[in-house]
C-alpha positions in Angstrom: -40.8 50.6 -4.6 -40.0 53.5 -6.8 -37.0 53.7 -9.4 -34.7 55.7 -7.3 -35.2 54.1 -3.9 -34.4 50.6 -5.7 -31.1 52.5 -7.2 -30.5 54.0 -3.5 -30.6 50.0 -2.0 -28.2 48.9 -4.6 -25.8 51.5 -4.1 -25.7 51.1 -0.8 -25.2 47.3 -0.3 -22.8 47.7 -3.7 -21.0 50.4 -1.0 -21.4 47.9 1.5 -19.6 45.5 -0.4 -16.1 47.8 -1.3 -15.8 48.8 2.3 -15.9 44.7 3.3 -13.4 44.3 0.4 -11.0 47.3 1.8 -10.9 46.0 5.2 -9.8 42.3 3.7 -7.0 43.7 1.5 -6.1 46.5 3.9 -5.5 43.9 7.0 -1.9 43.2 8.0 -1.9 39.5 6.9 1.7 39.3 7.2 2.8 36.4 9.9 4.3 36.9 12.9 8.0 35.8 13.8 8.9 33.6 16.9 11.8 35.5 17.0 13.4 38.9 17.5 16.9 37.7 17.3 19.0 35.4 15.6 22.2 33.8 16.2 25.2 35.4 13.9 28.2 33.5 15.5 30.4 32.7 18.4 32.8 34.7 19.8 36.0 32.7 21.4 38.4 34.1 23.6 41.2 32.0 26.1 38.8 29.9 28.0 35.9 31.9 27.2 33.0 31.7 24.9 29.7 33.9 24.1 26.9 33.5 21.1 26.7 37.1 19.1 22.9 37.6 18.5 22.1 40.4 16.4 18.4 41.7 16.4 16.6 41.4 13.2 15.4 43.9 10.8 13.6 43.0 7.6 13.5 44.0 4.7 17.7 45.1 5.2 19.5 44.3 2.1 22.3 46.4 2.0 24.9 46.2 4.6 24.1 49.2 7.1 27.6 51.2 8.7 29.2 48.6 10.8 28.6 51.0 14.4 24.7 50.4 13.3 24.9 47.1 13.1 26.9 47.1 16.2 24.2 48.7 17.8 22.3 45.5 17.4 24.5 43.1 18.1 24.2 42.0 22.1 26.5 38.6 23.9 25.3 36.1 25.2 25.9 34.0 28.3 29.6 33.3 28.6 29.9 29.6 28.6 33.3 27.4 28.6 34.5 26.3 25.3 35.7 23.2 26.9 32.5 22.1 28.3 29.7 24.1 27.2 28.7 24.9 30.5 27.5 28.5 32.0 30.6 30.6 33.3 29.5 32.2 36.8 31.0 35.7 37.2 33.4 36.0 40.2 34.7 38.8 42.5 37.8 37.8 44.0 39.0 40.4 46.3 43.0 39.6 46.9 45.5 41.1 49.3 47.9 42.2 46.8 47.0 45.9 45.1 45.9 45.3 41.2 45.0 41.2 41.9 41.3 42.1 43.2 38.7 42.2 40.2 35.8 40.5 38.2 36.6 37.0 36.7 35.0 34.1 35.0 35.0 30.9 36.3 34.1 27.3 35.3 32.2 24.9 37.9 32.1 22.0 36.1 35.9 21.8 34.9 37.5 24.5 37.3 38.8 27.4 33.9 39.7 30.4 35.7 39.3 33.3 33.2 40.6 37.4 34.7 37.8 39.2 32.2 34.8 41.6 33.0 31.9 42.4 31.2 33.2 45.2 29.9 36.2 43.8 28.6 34.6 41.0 27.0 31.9 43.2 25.2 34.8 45.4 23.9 36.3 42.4 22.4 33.6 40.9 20.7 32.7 44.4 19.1 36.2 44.4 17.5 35.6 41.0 16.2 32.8 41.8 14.7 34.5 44.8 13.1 37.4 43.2 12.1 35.4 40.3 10.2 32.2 42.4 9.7 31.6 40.6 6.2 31.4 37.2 7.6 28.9 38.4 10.6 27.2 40.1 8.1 26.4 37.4 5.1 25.6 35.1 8.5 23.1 37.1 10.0 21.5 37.6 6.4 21.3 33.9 6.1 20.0 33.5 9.1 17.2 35.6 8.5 16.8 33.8 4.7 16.4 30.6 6.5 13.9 32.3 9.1 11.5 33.5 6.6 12.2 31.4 3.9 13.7 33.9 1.7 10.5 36.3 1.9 11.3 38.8 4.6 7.9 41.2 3.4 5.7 37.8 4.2 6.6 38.7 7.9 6.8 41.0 10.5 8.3 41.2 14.1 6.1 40.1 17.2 4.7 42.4 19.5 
């Protein structure tokens, strides 16, 4: 074997060796989350109840405008304060103009509650505006506690 060709062999396998090396370090090793939301508080109106779930952006250490963040914030299931159990939404059509409409109704302990959807989103976007601190240092804790206080080590799934 001559002088170069044995220089040629080393550099390959030596080239060989920094392109197995830049495929370990250049692999996402970051883990994956189980989530893609977390729970940032309960919203409580007469008879009604819904989780705020805000979805979860890493890496987010200021406070973003509160519309933005309202933009990620979705309700829940309405439930009954009373009894935790799932509202059913009701049409009740009635014979008296005005009476007719959407309402929210308890099986289990019979709370009649004259909301909509609508209404009841409205409402718990001006909660959250009106006490947008509070919603906010939740929803950062809530991500410290999912990813242990290192947001980088992780990334959102799919």
């Amino acid at each position: 074997m001559a002088f170069g060709e044995a220089w040629a062999k080393l550099g390959d396998r030596l080239l060989g060796a920094v392109e197995k090396l830049g495929g370990f370090f250049a692999k996402d090793r970051r883990k994956v989350l189980t989530q893609r939301q977390v729970v940032i508080g309960t919203y409580r109106e007469d008879g009604i109840a819904v989780d705020l779930r805000a979805q979860i952006v890493l890496g987010e250490r200021i406070p973003p405008d509160v519309e933005i963040f309202l933009d990620r914030v979705e309700i829940g299931q309405p439930y009954c304060p009373d009894c935790s159990s799932q509202l059913e939404e009701v049409f009740l059509e009635h014979w008296i103009p005005g009476c007719s409409g959407w309402r929210y109704e308890c099986r289990r302990c019979e709370t009649e509650v004259a909301i909509d959807g609508d209404e009841l989103r409205r409402a718990a976007a001006g909660a959250v505006r009106r006490e947008f601190g509070s919603y906010w240092s939740r929803y950062q804790e809530e991500i410290r506690c999912l990813t242990g206080g290192k947001p980088r080590r992780f990334k959102l799934p799919g």
